[in-house]
C-alpha positions as CSV (number, residue, x, y, z in Angstrom):
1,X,-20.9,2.8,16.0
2,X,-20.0,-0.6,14.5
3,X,-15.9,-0.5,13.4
4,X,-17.2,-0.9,9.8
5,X,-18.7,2.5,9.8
6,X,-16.9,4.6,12.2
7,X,-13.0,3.4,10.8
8,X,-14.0,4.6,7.2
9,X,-15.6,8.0,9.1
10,X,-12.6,8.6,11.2
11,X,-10.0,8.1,8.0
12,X,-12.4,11.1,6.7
13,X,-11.9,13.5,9.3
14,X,-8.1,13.3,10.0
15,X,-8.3,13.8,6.1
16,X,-9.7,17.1,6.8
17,X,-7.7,17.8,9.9
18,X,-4.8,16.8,8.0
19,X,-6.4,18.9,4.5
20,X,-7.1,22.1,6.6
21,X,-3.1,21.8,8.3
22,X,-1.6,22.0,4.6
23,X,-4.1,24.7,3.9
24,X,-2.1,27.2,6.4
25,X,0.6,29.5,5.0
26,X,3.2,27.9,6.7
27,X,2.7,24.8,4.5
28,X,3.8,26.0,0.9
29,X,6.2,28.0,-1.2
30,X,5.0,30.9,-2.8
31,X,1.6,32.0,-3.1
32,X,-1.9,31.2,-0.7
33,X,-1.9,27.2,-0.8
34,X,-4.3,25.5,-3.2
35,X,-7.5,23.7,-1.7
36,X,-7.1,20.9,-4.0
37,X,-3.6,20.0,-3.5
38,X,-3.7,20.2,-0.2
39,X,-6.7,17.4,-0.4
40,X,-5.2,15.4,-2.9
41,X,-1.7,15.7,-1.2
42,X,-3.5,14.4,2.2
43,X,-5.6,11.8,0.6
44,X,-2.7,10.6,-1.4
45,X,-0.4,10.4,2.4
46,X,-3.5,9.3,4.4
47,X,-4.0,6.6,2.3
48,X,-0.3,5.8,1.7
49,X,-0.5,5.9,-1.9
50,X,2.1,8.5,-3.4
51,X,0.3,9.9,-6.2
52,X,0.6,13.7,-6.0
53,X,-0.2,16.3,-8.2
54,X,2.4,18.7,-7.4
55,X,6.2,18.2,-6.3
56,X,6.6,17.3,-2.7
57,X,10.4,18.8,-2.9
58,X,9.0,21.8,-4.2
59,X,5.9,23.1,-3.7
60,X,5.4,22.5,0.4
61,X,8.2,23.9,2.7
62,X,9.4,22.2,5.3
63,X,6.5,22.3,7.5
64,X,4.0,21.0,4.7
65,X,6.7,18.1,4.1
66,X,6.3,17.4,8.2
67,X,3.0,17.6,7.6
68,X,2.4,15.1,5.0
69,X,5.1,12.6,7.3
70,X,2.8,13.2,9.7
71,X,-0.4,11.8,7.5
72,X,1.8,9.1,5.9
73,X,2.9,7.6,9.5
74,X,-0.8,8.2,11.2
75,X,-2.8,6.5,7.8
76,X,0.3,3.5,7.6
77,X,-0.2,2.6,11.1
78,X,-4.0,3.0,11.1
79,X,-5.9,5.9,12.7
80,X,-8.0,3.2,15.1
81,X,-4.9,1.4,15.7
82,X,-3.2,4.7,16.7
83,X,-6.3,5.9,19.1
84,X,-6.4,2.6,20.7
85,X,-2.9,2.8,21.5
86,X,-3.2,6.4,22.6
87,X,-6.0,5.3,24.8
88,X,-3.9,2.5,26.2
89,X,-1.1,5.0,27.1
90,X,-3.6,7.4,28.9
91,X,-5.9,5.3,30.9
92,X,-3.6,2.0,31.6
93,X,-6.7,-0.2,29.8
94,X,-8.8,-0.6,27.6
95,X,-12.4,-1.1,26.9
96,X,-14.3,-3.4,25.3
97,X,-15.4,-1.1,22.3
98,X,-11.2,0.0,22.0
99,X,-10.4,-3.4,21.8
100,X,-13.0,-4.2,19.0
101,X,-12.1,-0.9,16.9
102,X,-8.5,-2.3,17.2
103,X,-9.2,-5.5,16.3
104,X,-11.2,-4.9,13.2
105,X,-8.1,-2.5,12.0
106,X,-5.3,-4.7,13.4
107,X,-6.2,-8.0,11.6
108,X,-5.8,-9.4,15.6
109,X,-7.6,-12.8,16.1
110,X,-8.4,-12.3,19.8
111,X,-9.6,-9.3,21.5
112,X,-7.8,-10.1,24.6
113,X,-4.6,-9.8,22.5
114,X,-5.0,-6.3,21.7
115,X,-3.4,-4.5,23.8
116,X,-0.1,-6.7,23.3
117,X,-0.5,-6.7,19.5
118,X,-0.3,-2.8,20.0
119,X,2.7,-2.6,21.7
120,X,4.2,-5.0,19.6
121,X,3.4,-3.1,16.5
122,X,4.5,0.5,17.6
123,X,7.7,-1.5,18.7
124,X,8.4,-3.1,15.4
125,X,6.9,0.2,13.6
126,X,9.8,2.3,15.5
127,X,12.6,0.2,15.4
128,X,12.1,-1.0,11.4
129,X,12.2,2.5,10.7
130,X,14.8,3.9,12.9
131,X,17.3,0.9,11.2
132,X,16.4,1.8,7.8
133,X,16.9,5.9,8.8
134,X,20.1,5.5,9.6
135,X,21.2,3.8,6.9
136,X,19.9,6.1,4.7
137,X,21.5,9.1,6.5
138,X,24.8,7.9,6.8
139,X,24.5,7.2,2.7
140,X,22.5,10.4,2.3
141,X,25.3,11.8,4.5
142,X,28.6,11.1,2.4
143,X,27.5,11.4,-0.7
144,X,24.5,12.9,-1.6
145,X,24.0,16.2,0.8
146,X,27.2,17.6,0.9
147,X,27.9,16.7,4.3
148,X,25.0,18.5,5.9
149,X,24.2,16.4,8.8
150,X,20.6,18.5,8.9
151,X,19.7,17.9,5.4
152,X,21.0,14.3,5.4
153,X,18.9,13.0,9.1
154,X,15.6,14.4,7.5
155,X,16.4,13.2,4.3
156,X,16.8,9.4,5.7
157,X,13.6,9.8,8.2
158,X,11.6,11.1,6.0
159,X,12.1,8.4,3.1
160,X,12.5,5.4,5.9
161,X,8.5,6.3,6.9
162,X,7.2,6.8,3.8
163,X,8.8,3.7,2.5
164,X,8.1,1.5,5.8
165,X,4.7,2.9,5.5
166,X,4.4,2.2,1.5
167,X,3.8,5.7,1.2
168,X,5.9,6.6,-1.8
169,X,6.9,10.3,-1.5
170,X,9.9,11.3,-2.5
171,X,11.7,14.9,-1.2
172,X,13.0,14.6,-4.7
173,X,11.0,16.0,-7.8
174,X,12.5,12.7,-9.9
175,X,11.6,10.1,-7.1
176,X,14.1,8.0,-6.9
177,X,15.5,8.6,-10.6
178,X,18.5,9.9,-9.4
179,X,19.7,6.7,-7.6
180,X,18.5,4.2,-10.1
181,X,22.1,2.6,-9.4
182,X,22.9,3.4,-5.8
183,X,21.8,0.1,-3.8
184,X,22.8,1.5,-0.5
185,X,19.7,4.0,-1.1
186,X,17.7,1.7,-3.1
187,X,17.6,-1.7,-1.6
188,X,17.1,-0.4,1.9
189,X,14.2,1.5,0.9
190,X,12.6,-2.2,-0.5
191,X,13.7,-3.7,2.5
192,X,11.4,-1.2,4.6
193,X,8.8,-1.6,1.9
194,X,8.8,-5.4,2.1
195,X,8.7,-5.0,5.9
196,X,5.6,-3.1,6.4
197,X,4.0,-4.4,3.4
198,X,4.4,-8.2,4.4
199,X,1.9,-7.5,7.1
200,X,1.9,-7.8,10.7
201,X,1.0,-10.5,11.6
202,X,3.4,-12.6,9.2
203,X,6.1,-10.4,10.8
204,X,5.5,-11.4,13.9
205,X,5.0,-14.7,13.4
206,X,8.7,-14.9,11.3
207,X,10.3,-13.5,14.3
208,X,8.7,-16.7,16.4
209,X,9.5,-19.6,13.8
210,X,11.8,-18.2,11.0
211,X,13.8,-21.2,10.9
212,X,10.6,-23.8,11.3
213,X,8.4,-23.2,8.4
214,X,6.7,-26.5,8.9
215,X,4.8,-24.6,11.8
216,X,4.0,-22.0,10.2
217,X,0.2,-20.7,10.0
218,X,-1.4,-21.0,6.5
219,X,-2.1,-17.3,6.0
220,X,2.2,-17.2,6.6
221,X,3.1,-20.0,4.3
222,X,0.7,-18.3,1.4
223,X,1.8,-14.9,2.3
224,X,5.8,-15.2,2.4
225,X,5.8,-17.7,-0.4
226,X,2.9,-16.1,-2.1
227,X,5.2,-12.5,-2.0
228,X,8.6,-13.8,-2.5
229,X,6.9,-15.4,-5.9
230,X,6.1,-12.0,-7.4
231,X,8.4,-10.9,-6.2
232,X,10.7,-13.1,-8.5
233,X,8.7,-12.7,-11.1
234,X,8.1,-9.3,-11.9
235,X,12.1,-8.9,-10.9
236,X,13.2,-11.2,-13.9
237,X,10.5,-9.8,-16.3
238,X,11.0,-6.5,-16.0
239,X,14.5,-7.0,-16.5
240,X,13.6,-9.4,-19.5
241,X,11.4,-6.7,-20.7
242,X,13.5,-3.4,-20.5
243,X,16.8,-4.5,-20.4
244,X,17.5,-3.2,-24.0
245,X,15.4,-0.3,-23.3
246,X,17.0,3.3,-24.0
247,X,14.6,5.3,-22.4
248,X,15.0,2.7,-18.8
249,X,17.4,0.3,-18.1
250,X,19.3,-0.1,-21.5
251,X,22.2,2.4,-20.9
252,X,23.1,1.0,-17.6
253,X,25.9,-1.4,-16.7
254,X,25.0,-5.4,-16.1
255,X,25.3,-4.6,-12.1
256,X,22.8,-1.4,-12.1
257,X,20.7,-3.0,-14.4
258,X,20.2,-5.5,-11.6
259,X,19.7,-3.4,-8.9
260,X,17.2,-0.8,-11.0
261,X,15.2,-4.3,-11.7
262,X,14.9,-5.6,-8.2
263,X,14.0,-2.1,-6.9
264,X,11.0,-2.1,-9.7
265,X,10.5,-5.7,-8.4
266,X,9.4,-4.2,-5.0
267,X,8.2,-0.4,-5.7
268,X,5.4,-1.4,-7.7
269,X,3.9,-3.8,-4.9
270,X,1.7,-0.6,-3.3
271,X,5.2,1.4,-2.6
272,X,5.0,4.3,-5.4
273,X,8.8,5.1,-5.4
274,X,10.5,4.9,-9.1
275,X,13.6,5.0,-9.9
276,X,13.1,5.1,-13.6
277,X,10.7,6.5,-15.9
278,X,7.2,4.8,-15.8
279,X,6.3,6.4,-18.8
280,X,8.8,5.0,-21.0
281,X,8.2,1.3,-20.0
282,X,6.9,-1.3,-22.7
283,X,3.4,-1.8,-23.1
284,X,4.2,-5.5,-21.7
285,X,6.2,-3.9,-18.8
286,X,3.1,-1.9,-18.0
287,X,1.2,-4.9,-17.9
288,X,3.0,-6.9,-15.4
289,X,3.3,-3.9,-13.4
290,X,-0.6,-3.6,-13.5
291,X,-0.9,-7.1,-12.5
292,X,1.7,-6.6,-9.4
293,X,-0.4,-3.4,-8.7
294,X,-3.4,-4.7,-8.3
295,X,-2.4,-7.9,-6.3
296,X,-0.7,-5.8,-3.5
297,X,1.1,-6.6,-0.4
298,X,0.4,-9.0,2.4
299,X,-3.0,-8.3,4.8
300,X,-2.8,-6.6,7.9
301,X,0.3,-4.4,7.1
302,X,1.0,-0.9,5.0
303,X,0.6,-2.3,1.1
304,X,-3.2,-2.0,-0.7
305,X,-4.3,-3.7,-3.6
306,X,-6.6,-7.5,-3.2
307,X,-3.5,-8.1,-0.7
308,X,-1.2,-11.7,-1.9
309,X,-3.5,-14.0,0.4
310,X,-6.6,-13.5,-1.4
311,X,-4.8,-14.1,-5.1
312,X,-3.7,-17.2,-4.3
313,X,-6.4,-18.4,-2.1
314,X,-8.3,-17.7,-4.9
315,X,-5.7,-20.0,-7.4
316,X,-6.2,-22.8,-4.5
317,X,-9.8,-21.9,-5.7
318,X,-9.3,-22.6,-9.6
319,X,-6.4,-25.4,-9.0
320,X,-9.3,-27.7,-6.5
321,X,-12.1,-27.2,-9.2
322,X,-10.1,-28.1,-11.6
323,X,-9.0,-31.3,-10.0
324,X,-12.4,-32.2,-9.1
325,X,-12.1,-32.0,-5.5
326,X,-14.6,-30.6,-2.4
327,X,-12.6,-28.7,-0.1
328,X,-10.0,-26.1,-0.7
329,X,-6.8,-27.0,0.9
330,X,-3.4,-25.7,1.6
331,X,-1.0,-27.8,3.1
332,X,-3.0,-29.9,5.2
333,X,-5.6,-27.0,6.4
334,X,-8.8,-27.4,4.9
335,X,-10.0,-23.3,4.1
336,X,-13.8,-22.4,5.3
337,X,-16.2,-21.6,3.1
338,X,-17.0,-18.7,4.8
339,X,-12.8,-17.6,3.7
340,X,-13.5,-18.2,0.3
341,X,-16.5,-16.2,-0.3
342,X,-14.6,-13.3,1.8
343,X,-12.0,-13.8,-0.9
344,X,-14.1,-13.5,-4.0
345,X,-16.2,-11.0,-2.8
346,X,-12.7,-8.7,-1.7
347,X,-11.3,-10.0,-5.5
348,X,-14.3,-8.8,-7.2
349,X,-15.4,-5.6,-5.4
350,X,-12.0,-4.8,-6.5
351,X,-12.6,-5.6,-10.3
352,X,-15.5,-3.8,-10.3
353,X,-14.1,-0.7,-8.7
354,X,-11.2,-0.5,-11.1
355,X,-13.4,-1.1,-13.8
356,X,-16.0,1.7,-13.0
357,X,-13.3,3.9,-11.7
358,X,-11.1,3.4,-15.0
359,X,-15.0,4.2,-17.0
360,X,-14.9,7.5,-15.4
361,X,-11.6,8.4,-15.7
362,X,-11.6,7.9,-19.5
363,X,-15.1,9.7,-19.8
364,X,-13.1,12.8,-18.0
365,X,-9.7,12.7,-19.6
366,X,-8.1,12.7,-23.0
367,X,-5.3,9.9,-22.3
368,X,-5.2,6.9,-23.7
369,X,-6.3,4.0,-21.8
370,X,-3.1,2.4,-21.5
371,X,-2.5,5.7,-19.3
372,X,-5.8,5.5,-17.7
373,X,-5.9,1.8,-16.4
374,X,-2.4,2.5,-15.0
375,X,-3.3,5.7,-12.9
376,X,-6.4,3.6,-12.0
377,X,-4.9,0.9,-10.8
378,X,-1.9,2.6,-9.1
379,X,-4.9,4.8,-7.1
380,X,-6.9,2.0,-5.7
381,X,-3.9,-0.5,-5.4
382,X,-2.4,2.8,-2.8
383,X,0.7,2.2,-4.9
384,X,1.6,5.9,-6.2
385,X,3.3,5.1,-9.8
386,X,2.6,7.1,-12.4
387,X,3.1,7.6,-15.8
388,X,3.4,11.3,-15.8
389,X,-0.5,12.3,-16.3
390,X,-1.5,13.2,-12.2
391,X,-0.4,16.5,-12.4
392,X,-2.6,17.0,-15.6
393,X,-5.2,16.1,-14.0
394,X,-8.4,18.3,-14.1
395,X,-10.7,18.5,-10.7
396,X,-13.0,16.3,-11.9
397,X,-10.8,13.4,-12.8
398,X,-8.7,14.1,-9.2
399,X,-11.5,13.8,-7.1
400,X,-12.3,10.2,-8.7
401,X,-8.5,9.6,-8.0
402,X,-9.5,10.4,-4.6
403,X,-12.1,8.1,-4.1
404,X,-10.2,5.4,-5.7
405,X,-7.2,5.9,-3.0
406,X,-9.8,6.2,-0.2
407,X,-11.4,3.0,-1.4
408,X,-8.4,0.9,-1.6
409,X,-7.0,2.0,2.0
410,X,-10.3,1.5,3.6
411,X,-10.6,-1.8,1.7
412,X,-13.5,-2.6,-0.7
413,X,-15.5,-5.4,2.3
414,X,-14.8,-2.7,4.8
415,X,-16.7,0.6,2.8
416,X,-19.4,-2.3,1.7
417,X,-20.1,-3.4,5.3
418,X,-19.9,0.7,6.1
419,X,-22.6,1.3,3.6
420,X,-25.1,-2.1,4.8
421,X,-27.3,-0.7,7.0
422,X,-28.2,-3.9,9.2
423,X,-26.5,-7.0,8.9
424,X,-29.3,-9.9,9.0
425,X,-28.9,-13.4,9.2
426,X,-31.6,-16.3,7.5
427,X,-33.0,-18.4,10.0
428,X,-33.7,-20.9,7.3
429,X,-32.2,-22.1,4.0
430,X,-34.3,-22.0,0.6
431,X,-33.7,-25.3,-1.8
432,X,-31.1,-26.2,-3.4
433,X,-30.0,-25.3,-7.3
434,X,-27.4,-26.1,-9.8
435,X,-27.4,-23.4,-12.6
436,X,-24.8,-23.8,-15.9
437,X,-22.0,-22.2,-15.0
438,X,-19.4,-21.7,-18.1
């Protein structure tokens, strides 16, 4: 089965593997589990998003919260990444079909490098989160959780993975509320989210050449530049935004003010943690968090959305029109044609989706669209944030949720090329036109 079809199939069935797990008694508090939040709970940690309709503290025991680690770690990494390293493990090689599976999940531009790209990822997957664990549990530790060495180690893994793997979930009903001014929990959690969501390959390559940008690749220079500029900006204007604020960041000091706006800087590029209360930001706040939303991370790693490449590829688009030149260039790399059109055609799929999906979501709600777009957004972007609405959700309105988290993880060329049932290629090219455009 071609990558394009059987990655999109195999994200469905550990969804149901990891649906039926919840599902057992073991899993929740209280009464027989609930069919639909245990779906929507493993969609939501398959995909990496966050969004949840019940409270993760709460409503799953233990077990459940092990169990939804469990999704979160398997859907970051990437269930063909993960069987092609298992199968690596077991047999000592791999085979040409295992490579190519990999490669289409992996980003990798060589299938000969496979097998090392593997390694290397499980490597920097275990060691990014281990670092970030243990800075959390030694915080968690001696200030937070009493001094319960349990409670603190499972508090640190649990919220290294999930933010590693832009995951989102919180063992806390409030998120990260409660440590809207602690940067020893806080800032570590964006470094981890900043990690996985840069991508892979950028990683990688940083580790090589940190110090010799000159050499870096293009899809490096647009990507770390291309991140660190949002990441600016939606730092300073949320800040700018909500710093007078009661209901956010106008009762805190200068200093937590500063930390509370860098974390929102970071959470709301596909991570889904919040440390303060999405549904009291300013309609202009909500905006510029939209924008971040639906932008995403870098390509190849944990974060959703368009991913940061294919925004400003696109801008390189815009900016060599506008000058009246032929080819797109960055630096002194001319970008193929072929790159472009993969761009658009990722840029608008997405449009359309959110449009569509935000459509039916109004049609089978009563929130206001402000609300709408926003949950929308957050669900195909695999972000998480919310404004308070997800667990008001009626069935209806979560299985669109659903499909708009399943969508975004898979990525919008990767469900279109599932759905194509033969890929054909013109042996001959029909005449040239030049219709109006504008």
């Amino acid at each position: 089965m071609h990558p394009a079809r059987l990655i999109p199939l195999s994200f469905l069935g550990f969804i149901l593997l990891g649906t039926l797990a919840l599902m057992t008694p073991a899993a929740r508090r209280g009464d027989s589990p609930d069919f639909m939040a245990a779906a929507f709970t493993t969609v939501s940690a398959t995909c990496v998003t966050g969004l949840a309709t019940v409270d993760t503290a709460t409503y799953w025991t233990p077990f459940g919260q092990a169990i939804i680690l469990a999704e979160i770690q398997v859907g970051g990494f990437g269930i063909m990444t993960l069987a092609t390293l298992l199968s690596l493990l077991v047999r000592g090689r791999l085979g040409m079909n295992s490579r190519l599976l990999a490669q289409s999940e992996t980003k990798t531009l060589a299938v000969g490098d496979v097998s090392a790209v593997l390694k290397r990822i499980l490597g920097a997957v275990l060691v990014a989160e281990a670092v970030v664990a243990l800075l959390l549990t030694l915080r968690f530790l001696t200030t937070y959780d009493d001094g319960n060495l349990r409670t603190a180690i499972w508090h640190g893994v649990f919220h290294s993975i999930s933010a590693f793997n832009n995951a989102g979930f919180a063992l806390y009903s409030t998120s990260l509320v409660g440590f809207v001014a602690d940067a020893w929990i806080c800032w570590p959690i964006c470094a981890a989210i900043i990690a996985g969501g840069i991508g892979f390959p950028v990683a990688f390559e940083l580790a090589r050449s940190l110090r010799r940008p000159s050499i870096w690749s293009v899809h490096t220079r647009i990507t770390v530049y291309g991140y660190t500029s949002l990441l600016v900006v939606g730092t300073v204007l949320f800040m700018l935004f909500e710093w007078t604020n009661p209901a956010t960041l106008g009762p805190l000091s200068a200093w937590d003010k500063t930390v509370a706006g860098v974390s929102q800087g970071v959470f709301p590029r596909t991570a889904g943690f919040n440390s303060i209360d999405y549904g009291a930001i300013r309609p202009e706040t909500l905006l510029i968090t939209l924008v971040l939303m639906f932008i995403g991370g870098g390509s190849a790693g944990t974060a959703g959305g368009v991913k940061v490449t294919t925004f400003f590829l696109l801008a390189h688009v815009i900016l060599t029109e506008v000058m009246g030149e032929d080819d797109v260039r960055v630096g002194n790399r001319r970008i193929t044609s072929a790159t472009i059109r993969q761009a658009m055609t990722v840029a608008l799929l997405g449009v359309g989706l959110v449009s569509m999906g935000t459509i039916a979501f109004v049609m089978l709600t009563d929130f206001p669209l402000d609300k709408s777009v926003f949950e929308v957004v957050s669900a195909f972007g695999t972000v998480g944030l919310s404004t308070g609405i997800t667990s008001q959700l009626s069935v209806p309105a979560q299985l669109l949720i659903m499909l708009m988290m399943f969508c975004g993880r898979v990525g919008t060329v990767t469900v279109a090329s599932a759905l194509a049932l033969h890929q054909r290629k013109r042996k001959y090219h029909l005449p040239e036109e030049h219709p109006i455009v504008g």
